[in-house]
N, CA, C and O of each residue as an XYZ file, in Angstrom:
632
protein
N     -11.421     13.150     15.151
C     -10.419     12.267     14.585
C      -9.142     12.382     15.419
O      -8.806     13.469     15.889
N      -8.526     11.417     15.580
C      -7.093     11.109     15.985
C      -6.624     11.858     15.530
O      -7.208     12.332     14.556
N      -5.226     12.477     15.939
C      -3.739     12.845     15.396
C      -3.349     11.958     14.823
O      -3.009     10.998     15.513
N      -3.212     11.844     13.358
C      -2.342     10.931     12.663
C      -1.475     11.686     12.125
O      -1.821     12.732     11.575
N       0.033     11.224     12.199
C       0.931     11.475     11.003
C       1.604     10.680      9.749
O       2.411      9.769      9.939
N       1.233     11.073      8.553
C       1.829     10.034      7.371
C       2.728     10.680      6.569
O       2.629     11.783      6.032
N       3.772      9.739      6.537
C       4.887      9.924      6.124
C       5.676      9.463      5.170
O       5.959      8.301      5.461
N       6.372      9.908      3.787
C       6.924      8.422      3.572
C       7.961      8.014      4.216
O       8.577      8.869      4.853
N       8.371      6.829      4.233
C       9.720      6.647      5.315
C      10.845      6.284      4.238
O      10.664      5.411      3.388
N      11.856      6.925      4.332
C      12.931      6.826      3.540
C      14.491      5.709      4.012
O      15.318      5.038      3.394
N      14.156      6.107      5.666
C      15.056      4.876      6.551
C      14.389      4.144      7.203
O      13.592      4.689      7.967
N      14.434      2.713      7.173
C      14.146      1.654      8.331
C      14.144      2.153      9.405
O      13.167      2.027     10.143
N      15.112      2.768      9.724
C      15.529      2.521     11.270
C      14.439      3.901     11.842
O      14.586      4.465     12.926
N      13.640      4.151     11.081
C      12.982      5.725     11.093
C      11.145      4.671     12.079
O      10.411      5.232     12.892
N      11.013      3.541     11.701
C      10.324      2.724     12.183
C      10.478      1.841     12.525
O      11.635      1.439     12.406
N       9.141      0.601     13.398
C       9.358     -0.078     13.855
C       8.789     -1.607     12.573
O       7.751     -2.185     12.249
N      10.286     -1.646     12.243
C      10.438     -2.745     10.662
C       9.462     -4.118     11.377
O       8.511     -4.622     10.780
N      10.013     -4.628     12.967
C       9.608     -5.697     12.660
C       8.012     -5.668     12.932
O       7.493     -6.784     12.909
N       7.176     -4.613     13.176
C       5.744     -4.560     13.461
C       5.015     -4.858     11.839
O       4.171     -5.731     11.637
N       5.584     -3.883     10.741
C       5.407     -3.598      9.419
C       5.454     -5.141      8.726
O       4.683     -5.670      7.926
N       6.870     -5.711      9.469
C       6.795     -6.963      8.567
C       6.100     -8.163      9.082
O       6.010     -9.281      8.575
N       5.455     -7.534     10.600
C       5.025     -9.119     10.249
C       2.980     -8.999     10.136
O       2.226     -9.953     10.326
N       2.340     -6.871      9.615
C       1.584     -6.848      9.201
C       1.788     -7.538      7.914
O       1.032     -8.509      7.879
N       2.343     -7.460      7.073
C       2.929     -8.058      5.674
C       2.843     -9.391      5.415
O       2.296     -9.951      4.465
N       3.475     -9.884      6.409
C       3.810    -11.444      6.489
C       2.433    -11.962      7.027
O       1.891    -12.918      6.473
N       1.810    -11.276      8.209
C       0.464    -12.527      8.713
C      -0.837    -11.732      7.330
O      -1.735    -12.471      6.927
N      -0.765    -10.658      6.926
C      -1.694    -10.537      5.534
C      -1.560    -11.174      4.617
O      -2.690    -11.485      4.239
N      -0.293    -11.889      3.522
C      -0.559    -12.172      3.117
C       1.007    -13.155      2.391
O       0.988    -14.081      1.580
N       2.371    -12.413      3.158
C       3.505    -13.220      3.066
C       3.394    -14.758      3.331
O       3.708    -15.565      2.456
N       2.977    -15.111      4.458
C       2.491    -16.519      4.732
C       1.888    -17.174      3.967
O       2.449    -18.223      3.649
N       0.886    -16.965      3.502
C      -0.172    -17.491      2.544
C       0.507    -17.357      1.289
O      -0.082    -18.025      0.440
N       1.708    -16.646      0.740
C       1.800    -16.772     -0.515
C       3.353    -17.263     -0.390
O       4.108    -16.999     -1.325
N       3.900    -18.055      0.881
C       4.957    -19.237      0.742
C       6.367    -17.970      1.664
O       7.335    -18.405      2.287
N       6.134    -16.855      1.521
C       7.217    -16.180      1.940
C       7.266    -16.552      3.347
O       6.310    -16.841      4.067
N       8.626    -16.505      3.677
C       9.238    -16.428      5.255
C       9.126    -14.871      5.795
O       9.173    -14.094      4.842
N       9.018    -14.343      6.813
C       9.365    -13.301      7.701
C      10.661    -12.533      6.888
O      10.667    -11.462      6.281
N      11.561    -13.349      7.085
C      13.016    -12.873      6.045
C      12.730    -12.047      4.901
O      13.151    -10.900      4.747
N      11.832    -12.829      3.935
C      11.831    -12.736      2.414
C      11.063    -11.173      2.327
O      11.346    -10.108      1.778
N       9.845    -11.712      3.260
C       9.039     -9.822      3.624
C       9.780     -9.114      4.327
O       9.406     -7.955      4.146
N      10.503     -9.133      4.932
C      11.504     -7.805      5.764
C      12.418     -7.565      4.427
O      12.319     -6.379      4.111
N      13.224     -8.242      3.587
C      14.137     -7.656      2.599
C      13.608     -6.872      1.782
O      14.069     -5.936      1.129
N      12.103     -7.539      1.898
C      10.772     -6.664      0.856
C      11.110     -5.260      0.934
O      11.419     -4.440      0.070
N      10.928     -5.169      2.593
C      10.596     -4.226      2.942
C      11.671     -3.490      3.332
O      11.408     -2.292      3.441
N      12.762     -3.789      3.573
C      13.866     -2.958      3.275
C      14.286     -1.996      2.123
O      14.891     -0.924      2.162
N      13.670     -2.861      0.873
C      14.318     -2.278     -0.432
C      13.447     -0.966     -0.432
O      13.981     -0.017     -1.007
N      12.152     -0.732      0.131
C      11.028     -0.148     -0.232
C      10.922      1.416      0.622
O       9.924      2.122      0.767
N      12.296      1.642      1.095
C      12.377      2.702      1.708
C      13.611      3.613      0.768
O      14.809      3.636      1.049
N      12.938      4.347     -0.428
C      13.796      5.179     -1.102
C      13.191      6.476     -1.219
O      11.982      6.491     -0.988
N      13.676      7.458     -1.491
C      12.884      8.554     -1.739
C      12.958      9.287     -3.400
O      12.209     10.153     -3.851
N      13.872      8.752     -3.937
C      12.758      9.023     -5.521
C      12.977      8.305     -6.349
O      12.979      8.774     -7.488
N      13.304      6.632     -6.138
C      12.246      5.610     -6.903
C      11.794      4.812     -6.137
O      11.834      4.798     -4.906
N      11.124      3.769     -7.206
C      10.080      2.954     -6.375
C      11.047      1.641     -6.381
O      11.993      1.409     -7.134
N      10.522      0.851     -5.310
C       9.231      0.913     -4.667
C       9.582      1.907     -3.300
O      10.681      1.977     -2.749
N       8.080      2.806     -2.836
C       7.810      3.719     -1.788
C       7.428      3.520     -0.434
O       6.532      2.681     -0.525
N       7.529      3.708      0.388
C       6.682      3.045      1.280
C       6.111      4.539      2.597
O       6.705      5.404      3.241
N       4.709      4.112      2.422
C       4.264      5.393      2.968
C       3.632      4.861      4.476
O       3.049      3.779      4.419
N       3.717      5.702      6.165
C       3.712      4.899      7.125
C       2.550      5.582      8.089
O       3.092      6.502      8.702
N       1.537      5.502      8.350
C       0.925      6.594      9.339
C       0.840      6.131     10.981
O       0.604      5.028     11.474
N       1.103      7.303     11.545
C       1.595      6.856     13.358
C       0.378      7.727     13.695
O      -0.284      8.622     13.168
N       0.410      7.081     14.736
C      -0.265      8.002     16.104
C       0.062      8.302     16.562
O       1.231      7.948     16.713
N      -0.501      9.410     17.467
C      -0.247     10.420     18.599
C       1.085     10.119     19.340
O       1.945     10.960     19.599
N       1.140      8.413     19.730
C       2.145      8.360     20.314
C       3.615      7.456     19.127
O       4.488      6.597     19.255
N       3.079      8.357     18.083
C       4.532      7.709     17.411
C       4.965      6.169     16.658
O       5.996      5.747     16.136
N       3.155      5.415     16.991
C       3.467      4.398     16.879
C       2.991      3.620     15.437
O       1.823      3.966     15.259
N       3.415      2.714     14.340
C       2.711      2.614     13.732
C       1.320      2.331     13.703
O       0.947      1.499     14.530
N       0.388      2.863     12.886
C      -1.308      2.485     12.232
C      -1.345      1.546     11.456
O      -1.855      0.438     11.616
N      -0.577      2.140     10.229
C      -0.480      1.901      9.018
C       0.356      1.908      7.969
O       1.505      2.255      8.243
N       0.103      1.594      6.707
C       1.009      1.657      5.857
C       0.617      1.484      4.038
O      -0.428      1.021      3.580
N       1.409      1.836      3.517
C       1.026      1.764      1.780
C       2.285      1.666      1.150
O       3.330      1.836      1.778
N       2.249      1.419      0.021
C       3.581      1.281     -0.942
C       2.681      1.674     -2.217
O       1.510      1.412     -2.492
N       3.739      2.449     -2.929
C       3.781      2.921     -4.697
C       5.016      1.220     -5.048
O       5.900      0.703     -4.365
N       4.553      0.953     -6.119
C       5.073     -0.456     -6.516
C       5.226     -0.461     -7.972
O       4.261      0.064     -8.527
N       6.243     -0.939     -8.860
C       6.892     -0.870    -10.199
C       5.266     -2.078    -10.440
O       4.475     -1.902    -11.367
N       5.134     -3.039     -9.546
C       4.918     -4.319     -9.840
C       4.081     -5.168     -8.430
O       4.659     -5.366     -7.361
N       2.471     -5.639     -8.742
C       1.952     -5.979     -7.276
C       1.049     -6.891     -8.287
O       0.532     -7.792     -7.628
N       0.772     -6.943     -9.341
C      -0.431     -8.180     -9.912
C       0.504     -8.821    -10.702
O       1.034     -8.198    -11.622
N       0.827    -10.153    -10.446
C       1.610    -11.274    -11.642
C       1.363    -11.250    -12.903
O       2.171    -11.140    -13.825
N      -0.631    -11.434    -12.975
C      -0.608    -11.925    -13.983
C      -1.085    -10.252    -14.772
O      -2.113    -10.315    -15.446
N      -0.557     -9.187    -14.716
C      -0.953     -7.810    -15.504
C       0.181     -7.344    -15.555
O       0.142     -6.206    -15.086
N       1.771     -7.771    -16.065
C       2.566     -6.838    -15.751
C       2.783     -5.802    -17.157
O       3.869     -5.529    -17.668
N       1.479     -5.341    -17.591
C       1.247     -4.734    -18.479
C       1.091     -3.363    -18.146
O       1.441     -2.440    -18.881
N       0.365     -3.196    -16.615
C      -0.575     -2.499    -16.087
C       0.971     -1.949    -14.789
O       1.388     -2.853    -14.065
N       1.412     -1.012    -14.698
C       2.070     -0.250    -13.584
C       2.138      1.092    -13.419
O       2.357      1.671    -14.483
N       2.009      1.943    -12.285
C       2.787      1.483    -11.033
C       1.491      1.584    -10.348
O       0.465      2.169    -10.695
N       1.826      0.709     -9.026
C       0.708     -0.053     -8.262
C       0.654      0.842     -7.015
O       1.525      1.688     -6.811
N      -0.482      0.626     -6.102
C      -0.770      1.145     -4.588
C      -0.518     -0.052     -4.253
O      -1.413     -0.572     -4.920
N      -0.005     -0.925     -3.742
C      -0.039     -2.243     -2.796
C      -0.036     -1.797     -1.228
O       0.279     -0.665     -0.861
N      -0.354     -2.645     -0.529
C      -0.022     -3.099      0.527
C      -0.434     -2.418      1.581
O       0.120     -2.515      2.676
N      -1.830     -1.379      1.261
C      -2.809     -0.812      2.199
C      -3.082     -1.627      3.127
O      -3.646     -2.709      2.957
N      -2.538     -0.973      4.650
C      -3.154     -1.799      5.587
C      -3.100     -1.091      6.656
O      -2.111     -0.441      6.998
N      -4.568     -1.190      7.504
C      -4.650     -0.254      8.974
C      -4.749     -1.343      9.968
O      -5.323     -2.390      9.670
N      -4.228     -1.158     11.120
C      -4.900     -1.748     11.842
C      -5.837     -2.070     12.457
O      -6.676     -1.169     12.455
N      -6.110     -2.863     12.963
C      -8.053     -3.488     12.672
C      -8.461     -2.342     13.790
O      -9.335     -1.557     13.421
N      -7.963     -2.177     15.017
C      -8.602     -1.198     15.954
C      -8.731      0.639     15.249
O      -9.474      1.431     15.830
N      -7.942      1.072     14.028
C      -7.728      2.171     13.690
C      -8.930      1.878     12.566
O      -9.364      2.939     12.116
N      -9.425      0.961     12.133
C      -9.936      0.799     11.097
C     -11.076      1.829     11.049
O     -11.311      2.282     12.169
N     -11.794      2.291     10.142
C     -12.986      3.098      9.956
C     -13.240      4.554     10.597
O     -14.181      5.122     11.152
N     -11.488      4.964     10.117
C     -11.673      6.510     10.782
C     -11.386      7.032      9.859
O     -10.861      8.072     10.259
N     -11.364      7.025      8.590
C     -10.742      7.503      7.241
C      -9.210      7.622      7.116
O      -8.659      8.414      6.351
N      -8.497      6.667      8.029
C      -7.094      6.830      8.086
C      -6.381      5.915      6.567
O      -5.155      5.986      6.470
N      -7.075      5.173      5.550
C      -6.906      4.657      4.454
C      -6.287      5.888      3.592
O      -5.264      6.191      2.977
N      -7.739      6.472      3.990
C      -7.781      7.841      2.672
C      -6.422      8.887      3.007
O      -5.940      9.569      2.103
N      -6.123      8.905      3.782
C      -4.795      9.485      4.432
C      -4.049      9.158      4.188
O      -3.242     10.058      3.956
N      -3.399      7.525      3.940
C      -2.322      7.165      3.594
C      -2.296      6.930      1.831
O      -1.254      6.827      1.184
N      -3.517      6.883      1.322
C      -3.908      7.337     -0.444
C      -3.525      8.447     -0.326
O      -2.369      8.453     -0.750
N      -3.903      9.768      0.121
C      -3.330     10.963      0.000
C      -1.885     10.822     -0.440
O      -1.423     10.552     -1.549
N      -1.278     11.082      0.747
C       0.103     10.936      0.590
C       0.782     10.088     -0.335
O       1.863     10.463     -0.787
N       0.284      8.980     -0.680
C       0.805      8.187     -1.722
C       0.537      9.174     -3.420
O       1.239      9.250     -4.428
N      -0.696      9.738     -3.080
C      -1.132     10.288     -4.639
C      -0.198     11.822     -4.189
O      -0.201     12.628     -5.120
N       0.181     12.060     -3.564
C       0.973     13.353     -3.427
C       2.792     13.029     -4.168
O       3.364     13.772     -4.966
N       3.352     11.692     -3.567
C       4.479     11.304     -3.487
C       4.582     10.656     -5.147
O       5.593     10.651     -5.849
N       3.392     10.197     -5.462
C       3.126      9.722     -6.938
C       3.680     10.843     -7.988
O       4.602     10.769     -8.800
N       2.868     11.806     -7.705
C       2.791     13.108     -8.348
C       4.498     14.093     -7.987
O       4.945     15.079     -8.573
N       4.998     13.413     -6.976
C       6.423     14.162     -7.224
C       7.436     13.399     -7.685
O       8.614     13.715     -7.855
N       6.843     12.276     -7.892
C       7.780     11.071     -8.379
C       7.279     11.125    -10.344
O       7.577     10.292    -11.200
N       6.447     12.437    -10.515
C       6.002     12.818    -12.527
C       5.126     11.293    -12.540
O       5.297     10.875    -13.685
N       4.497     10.554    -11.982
C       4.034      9.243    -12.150
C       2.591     10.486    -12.715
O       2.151     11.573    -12.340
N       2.281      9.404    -13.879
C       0.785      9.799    -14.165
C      -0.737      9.036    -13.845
O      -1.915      9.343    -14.029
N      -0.040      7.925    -13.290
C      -1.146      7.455    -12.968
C      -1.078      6.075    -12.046
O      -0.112      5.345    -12.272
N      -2.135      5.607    -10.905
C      -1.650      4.783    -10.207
C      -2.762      3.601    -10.602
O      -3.896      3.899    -10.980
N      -2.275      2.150    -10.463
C      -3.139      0.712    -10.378
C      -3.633      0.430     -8.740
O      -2.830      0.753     -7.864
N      -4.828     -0.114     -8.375
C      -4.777     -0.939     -7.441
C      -5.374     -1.695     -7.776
O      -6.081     -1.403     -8.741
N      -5.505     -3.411     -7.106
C      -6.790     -4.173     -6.912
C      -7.037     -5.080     -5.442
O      -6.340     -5.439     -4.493
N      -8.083     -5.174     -5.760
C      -8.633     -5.478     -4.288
C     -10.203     -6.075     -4.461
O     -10.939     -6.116     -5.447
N     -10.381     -6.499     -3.128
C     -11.575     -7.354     -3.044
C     -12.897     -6.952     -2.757
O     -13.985     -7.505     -2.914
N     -12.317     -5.120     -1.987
C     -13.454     -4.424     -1.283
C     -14.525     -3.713     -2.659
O     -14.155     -3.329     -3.769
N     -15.782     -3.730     -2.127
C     -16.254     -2.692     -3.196
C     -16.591     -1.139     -2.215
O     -16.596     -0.928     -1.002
N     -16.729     -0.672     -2.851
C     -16.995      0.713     -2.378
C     -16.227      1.668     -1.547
O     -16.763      2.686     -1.109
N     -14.935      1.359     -1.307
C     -13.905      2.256     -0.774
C     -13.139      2.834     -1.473
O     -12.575      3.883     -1.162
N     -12.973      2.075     -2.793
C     -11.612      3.216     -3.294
C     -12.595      4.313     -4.847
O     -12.232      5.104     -5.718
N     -13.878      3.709     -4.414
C     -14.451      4.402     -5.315
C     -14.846      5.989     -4.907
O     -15.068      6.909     -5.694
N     -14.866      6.029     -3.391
C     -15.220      7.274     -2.728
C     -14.245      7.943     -2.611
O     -14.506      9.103     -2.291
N     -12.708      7.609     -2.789
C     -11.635      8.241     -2.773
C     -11.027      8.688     -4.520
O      -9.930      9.229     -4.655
N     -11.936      8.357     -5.745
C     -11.663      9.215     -6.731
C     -10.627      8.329     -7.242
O      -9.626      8.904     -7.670
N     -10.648      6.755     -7.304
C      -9.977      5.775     -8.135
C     -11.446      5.404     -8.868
O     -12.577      5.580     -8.413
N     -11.072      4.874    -10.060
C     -12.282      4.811    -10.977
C     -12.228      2.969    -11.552
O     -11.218      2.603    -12.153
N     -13.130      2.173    -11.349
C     -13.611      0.939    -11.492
C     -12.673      0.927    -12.699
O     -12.683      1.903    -13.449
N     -11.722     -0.288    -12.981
C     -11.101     -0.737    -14.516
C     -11.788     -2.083    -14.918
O     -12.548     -2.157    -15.883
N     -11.528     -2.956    -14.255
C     -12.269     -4.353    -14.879
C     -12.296     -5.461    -13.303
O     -12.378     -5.175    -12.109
N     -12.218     -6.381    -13.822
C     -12.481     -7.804    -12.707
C     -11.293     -8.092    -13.229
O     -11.020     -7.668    -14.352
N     -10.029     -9.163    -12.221
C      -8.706     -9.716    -12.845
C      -8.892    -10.216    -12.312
O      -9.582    -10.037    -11.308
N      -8.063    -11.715    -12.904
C      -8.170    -12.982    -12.005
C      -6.929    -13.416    -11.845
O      -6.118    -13.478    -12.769
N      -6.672    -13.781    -10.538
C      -4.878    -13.746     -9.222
C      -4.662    -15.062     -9.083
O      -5.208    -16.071     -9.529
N      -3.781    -14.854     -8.393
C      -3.410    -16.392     -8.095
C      -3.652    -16.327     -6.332
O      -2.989    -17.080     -5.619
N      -4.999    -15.030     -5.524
C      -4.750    -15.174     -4.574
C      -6.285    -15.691     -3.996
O      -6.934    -16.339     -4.817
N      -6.722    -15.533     -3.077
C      -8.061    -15.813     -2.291
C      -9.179    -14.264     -1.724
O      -9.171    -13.820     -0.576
N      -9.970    -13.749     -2.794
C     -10.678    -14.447     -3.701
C     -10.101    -14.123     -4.712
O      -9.555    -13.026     -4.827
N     -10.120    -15.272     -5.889
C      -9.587    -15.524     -7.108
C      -9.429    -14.337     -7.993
O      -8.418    -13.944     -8.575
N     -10.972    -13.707     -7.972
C     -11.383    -12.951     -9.310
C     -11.361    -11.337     -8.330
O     -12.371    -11.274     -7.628
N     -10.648    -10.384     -8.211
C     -10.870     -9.319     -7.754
C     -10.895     -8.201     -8.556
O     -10.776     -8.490     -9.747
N     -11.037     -6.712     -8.263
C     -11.052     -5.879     -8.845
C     -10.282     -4.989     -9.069
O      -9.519     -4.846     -8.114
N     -10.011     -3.992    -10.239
C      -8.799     -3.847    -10.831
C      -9.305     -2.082    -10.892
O     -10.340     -1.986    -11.552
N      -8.868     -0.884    -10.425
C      -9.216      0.459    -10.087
C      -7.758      1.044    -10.909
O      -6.787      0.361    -11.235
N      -7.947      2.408    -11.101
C      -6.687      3.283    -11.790
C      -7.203      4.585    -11.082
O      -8.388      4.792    -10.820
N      -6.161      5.438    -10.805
C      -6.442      6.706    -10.460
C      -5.475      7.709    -11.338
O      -4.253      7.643    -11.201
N      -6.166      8.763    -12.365
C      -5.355      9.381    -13.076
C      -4.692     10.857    -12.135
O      -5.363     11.353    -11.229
N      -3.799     11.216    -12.388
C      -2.684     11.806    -11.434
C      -2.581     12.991    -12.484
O      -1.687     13.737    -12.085
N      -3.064     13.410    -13.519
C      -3.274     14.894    -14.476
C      -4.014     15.642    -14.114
O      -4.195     16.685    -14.742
């Protein structure tokens, strides 16, 4: 395995913002009407260190971003019953399938747990990844995104 380091990032200027925002923006800012702008302010607010929203960053060897995750008050519209969220897992496609996901879950379920959070939401489209990392199946929810009907996971933090 690579040298990865994950971190949460507490300052912008600690990374490279505009790489982050425009993973953000071509995943899924675009498609859901946001400008570049609207996801960089996103992502400005999302660098605090003890509330949310979190934002957790993993580099390589040479320092550069992989990846990234956020702890979130708020990431499904239509469940705002259901918080606080994992959003915004994303590796890059060449880093993909080295277990560098489960790395940046780590750290998020570490930063969860010093933030007294008892428990985290995600959903998503994949099956069989966040089940091997010890999040446990909740139901099917239906989004306002593409595909419609995805799946809805909790990981208890006790």
């Amino acid at each position: 395995m690579k040298k990865i380091i994950v971190k949460k990032i507490t300052d912008y200027n600690e990374i490279n913002l505009n790489k982050c925002v425009s993973w953000m923006y071509d995943w899924w800012g675009n498609a859901e009407g946001w400008t570049k702008e609207k996801v960089s302010t996103y992502m400005k607010a999302s660098f605090n260190s003890n509330t949310l929203p979190q934002t957790i960053i993993a580099f390589n060897e040479n320092n550069e971003e992989i990846g990234m995750c956020q702890i979130t008050l708020k990431d499904l519209d239509c469940r705002p019953d259901i918080y606080p969220y994992i959003a915004n897992l994303y590796i890059e496609e060449k880093y993909r399938n080295n277990g560098f996901a489960k790395l940046l879950l780590d750290e998020a379920i570490k930063t969860a747990r010093e933030n007294n959070l008892t428990h985290l939401y995600l959903y998503t489209s994949h099956i069989g990844l966040y089940e091997k990392y010890g999040w446990t199946f909740v139901d099917f929810v239906e989004t306002y995104l593409n595909p419609h009907i995805q799946r809805l996971y909790r990981y208890d933090l006790l």
